[in-house]
C-alpha positions as CSV (number, residue, x, y, z in Angstrom):
1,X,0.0,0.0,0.0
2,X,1.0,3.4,-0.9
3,X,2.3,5.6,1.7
4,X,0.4,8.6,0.9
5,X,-2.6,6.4,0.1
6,X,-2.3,4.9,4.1
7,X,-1.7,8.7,5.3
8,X,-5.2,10.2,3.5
9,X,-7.2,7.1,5.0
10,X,-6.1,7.5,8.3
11,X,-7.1,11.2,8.6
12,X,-10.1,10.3,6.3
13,X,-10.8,8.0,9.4
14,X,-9.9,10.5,12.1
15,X,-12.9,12.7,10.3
16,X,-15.4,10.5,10.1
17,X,-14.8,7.8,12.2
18,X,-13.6,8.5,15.2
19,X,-15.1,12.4,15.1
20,X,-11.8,14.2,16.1
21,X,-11.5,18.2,16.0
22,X,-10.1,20.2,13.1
23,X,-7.0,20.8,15.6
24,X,-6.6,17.5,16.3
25,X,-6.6,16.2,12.4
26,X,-4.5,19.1,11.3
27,X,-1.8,18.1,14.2
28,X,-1.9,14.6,13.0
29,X,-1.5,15.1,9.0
30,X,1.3,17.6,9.9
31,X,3.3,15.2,11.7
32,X,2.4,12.0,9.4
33,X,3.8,14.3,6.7
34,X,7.1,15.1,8.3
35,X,7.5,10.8,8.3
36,X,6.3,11.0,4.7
37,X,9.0,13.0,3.8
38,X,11.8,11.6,5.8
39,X,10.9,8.4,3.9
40,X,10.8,9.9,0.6
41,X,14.2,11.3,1.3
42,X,14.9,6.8,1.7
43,X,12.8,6.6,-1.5
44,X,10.6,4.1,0.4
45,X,6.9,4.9,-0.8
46,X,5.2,1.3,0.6
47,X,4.2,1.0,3.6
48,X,5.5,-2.9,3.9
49,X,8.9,-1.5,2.9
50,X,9.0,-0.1,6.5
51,X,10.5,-2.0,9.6
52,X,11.5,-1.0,13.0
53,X,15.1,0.3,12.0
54,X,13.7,2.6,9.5
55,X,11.7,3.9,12.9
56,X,14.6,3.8,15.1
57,X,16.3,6.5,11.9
58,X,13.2,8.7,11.8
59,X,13.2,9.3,15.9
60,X,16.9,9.5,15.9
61,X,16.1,12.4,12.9
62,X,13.1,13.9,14.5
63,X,15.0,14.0,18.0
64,X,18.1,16.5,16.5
65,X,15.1,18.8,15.1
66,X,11.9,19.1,17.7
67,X,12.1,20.0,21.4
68,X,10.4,16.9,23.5
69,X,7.3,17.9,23.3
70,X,7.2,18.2,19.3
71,X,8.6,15.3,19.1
72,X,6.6,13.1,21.9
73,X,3.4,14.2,19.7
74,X,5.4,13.0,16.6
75,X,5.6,9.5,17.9
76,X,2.3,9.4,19.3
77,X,0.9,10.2,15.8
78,X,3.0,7.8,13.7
79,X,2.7,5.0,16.3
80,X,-1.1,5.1,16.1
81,X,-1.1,6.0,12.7
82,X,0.8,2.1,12.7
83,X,-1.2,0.5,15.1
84,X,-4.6,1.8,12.6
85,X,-2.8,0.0,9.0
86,X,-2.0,-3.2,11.3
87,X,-5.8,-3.7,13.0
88,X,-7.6,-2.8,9.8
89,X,-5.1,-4.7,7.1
90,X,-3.2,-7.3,9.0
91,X,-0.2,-5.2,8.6
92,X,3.2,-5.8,10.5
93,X,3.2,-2.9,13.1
94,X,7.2,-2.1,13.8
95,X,6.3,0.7,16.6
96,X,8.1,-1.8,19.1
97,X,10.9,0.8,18.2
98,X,9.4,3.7,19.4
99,X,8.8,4.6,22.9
100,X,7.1,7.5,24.0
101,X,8.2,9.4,27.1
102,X,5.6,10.4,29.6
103,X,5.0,13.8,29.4
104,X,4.9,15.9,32.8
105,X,1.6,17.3,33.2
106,X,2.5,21.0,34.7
107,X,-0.2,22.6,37.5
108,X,-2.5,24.7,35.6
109,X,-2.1,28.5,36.1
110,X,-6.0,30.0,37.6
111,X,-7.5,32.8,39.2
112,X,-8.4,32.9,42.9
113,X,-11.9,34.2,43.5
114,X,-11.1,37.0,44.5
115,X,-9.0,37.9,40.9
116,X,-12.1,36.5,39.2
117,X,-13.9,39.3,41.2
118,X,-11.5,42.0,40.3
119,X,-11.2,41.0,36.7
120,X,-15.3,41.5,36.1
121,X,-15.3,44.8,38.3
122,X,-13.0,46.7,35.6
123,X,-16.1,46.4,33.5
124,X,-19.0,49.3,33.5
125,X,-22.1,48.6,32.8
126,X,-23.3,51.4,31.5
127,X,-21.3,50.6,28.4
128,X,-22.5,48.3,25.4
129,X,-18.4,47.4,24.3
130,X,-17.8,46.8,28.3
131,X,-21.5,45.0,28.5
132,X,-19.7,42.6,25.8
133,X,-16.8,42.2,27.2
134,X,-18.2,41.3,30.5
135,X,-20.6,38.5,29.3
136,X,-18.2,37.1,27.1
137,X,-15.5,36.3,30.4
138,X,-18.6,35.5,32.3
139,X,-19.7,32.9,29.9
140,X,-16.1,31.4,29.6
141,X,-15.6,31.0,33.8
142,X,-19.1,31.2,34.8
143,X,-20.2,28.6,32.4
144,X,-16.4,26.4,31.7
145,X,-16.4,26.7,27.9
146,X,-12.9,26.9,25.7
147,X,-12.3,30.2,24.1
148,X,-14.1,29.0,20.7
149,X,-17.0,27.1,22.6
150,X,-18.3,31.0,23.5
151,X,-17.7,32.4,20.4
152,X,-19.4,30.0,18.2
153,X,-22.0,29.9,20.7
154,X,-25.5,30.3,18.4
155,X,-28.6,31.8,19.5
156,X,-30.1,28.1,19.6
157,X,-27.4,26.7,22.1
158,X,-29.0,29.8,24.6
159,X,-31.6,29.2,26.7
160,X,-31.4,32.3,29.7
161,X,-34.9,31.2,30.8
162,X,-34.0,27.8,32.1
163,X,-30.7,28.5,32.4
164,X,-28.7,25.9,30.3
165,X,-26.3,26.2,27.3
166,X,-26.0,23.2,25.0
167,X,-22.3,23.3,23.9
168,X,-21.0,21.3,20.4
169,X,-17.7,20.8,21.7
170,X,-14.3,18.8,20.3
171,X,-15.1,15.8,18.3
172,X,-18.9,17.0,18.1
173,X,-19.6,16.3,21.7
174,X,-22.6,17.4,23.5
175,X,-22.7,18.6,26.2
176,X,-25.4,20.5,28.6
177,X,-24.1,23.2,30.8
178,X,-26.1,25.1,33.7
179,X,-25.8,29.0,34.0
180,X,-25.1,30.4,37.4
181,X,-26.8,33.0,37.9
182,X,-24.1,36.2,37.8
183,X,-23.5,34.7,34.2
184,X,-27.0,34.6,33.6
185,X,-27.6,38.0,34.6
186,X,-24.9,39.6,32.9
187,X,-25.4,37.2,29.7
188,X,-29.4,38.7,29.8
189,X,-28.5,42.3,29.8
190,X,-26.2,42.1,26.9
191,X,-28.9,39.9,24.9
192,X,-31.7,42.0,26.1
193,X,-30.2,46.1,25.5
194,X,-26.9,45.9,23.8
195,X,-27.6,42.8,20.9
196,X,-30.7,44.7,19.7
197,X,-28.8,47.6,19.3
198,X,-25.5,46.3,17.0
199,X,-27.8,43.5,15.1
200,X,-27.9,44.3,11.4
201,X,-30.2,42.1,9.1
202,X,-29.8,38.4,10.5
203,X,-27.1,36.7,12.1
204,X,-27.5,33.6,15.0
205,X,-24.5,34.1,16.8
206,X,-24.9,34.9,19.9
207,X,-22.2,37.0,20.8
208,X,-21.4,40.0,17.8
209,X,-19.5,43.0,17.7
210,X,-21.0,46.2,16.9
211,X,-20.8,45.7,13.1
212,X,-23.2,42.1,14.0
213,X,-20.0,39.8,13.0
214,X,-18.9,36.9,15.0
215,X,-17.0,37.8,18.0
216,X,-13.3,35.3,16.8
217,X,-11.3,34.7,19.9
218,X,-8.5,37.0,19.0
219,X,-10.9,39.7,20.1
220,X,-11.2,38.1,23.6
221,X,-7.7,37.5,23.8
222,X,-6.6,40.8,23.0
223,X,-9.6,42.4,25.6
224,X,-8.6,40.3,28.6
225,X,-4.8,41.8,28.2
226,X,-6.9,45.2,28.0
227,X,-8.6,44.3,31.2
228,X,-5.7,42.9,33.1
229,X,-4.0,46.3,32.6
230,X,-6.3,48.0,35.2
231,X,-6.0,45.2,37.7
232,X,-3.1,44.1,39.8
233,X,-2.9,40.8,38.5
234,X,0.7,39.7,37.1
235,X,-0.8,36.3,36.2
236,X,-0.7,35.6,32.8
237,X,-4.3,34.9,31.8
238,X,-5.6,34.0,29.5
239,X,-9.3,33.2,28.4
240,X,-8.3,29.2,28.7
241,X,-6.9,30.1,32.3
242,X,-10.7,31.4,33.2
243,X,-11.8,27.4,32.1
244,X,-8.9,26.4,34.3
245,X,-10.4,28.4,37.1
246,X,-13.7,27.2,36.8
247,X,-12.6,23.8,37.1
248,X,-10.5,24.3,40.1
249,X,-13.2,26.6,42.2
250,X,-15.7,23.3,41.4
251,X,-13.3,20.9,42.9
252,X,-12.5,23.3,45.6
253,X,-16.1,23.6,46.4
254,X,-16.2,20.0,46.4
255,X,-17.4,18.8,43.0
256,X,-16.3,15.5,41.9
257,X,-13.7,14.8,39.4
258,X,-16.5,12.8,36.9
259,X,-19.1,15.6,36.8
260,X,-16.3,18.2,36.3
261,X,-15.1,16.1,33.0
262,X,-18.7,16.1,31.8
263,X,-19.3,20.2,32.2
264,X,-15.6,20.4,30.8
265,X,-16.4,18.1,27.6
266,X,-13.4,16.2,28.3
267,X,-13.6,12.6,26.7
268,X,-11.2,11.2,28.9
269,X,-10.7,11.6,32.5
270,X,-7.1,11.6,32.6
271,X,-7.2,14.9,30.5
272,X,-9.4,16.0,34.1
273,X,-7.1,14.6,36.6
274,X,-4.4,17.9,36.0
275,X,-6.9,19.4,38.7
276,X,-6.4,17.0,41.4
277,X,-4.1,19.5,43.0
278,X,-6.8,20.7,44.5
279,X,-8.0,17.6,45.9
280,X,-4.6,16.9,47.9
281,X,-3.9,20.6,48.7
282,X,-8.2,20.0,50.2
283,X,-6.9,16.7,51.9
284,X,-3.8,17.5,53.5
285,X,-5.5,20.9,55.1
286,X,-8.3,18.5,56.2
287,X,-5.4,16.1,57.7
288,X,-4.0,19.1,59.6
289,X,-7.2,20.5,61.2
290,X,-8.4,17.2,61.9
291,X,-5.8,14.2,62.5
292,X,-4.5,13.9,65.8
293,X,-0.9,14.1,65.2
294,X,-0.9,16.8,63.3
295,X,-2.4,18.5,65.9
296,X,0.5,17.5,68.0
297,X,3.0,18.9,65.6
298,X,1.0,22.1,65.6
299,X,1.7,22.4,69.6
């Protein structure tokens, strides 16, 4: 089988099969590319000309040209882009050869409450841009969506009476989200006084700029950096560090790691498990106020 062929049915796969995100499928047909060229440069174009020393050459390669993590993903994707050829064709799978390193999942940067607080007080109301800005960060923390979750939001995903948000999110996964009640408030007064206002013919989005586009999350990147300019927070956050914080104030308030991986869309929980710094920061504080020894070391 041709290599390219093996490459475009694999991502033709990814697509439709197993429902992974554009991101996701671009990340993957990037790296499988890289291989493909590495083994043009060998002149091997079948995938049955490739065994585990050709492997061992293309990580030894990859290894002098990507930092770890480029090159972790890189041998994630052609591994299971091998492990796909050999369960669907009976093909010899030489991955034995590669070993990927466990990547070391780093504490995710959040906002206390209290910066959470300060971050939505630099907002006034009494402007439409502000009343914007304010539902947008409201909707990302209040509610736990990704940056491009809230700005595809369409006016059919919305329901402020109830109080819910039906979010599309990576691989097409649904998901149903409550809104707390600050979010829905601030949510309903942009809806109700300054969408009106900016809407010009039709357009479903939810969130629009004053010209009724699609609010793209370059704009709420670029406004949070606005915003954190009149606060005195040298954190660097960013609207994916507001998801962060919502995930971390639930399991602080005592949420459980499975329903914070269904409001977070996550498909697996391992992906949820970064925040169970919480949980052991929560348990040894409880182990100090509570366990008799430690109150001996206390004394």
């Amino acid at each position: 089988m041709k290599i390219n062929e093996a490459i475009t049915e694999y991502i033709f796969n990814l697509q439709n099969n197993e429902g992974k995100s554009d991101a996701t499928i671009k990340s993957y047909s990037s790296d499988l590319y890289i291989y493909k060229d590495y083994l043009d440069k060998l002149r091997i174009y079948n995938i049955e000309e490739i065994d585990d020393s050709i492997l061992r050459g293309f990580v030894v390669f990859a290894s002098k040209k990507y930092a770890n993590s480029s090159l972790n993903r890189l041998k994630v994707s052609v591994r299971n882009f091998h492990h796909f050829l050999a369960f669907k064709y009976d093909a010899k799978d030489p991955t034995f050869a590669i070993q990927v390193s466990k990547s070391i999942k780093r504490l995710p940067i959040y906002c206390t409450i209290s910066e959470i607080d300060e971050i939505m007080d630099t907002f006034d109301e009494s402007k439409p841009e502000d009343i914007l800005g304010k539902a947008i960060l409201e909707t990302i923390y209040g509610c736990g969506l990704r940056v491009s979750e809230c700005c595809n939001l369409k006016l059919s995903q919305v329901n402020l009476i109830d109080g819910f948000l039906k979010i599309l999110g990576k691989g097409n996964k649904e998901r149903i989200v409550p809104i707390p009640g600050r979010t829905k408030r601030i949510m309903e007064l942009y809806y109700n006084n300054v969408r009106p206002i900016w809407l010009k013919g039709s357009c479903n989005s939810f969130f629009i700029n004053k010209n009724s586009h699609q609010i793209y999350s370059e704009y709420v990147e670029r406004m949070i950096k606005l915003v954190l300019t009149k606060t005195d927070i040298k954190k660097p956050i960013t609207p994916h560090k507001l998801r962060h914080s919502y995930a971390t104030h639930l399991l602080e308030g005592g949420a459980d790691l499975r329903s914070i991986q269904e409001l977070l869309g996550h498909s697996d929980i391992s992906t949820t498990e970064i925040y169970t710094h919480v949980e052991a920061n929560r348990l040894k504080q409880s182990y100090m106020n509570f366990h008799p020894l430690a109150k001996e070391d206390k004394k």
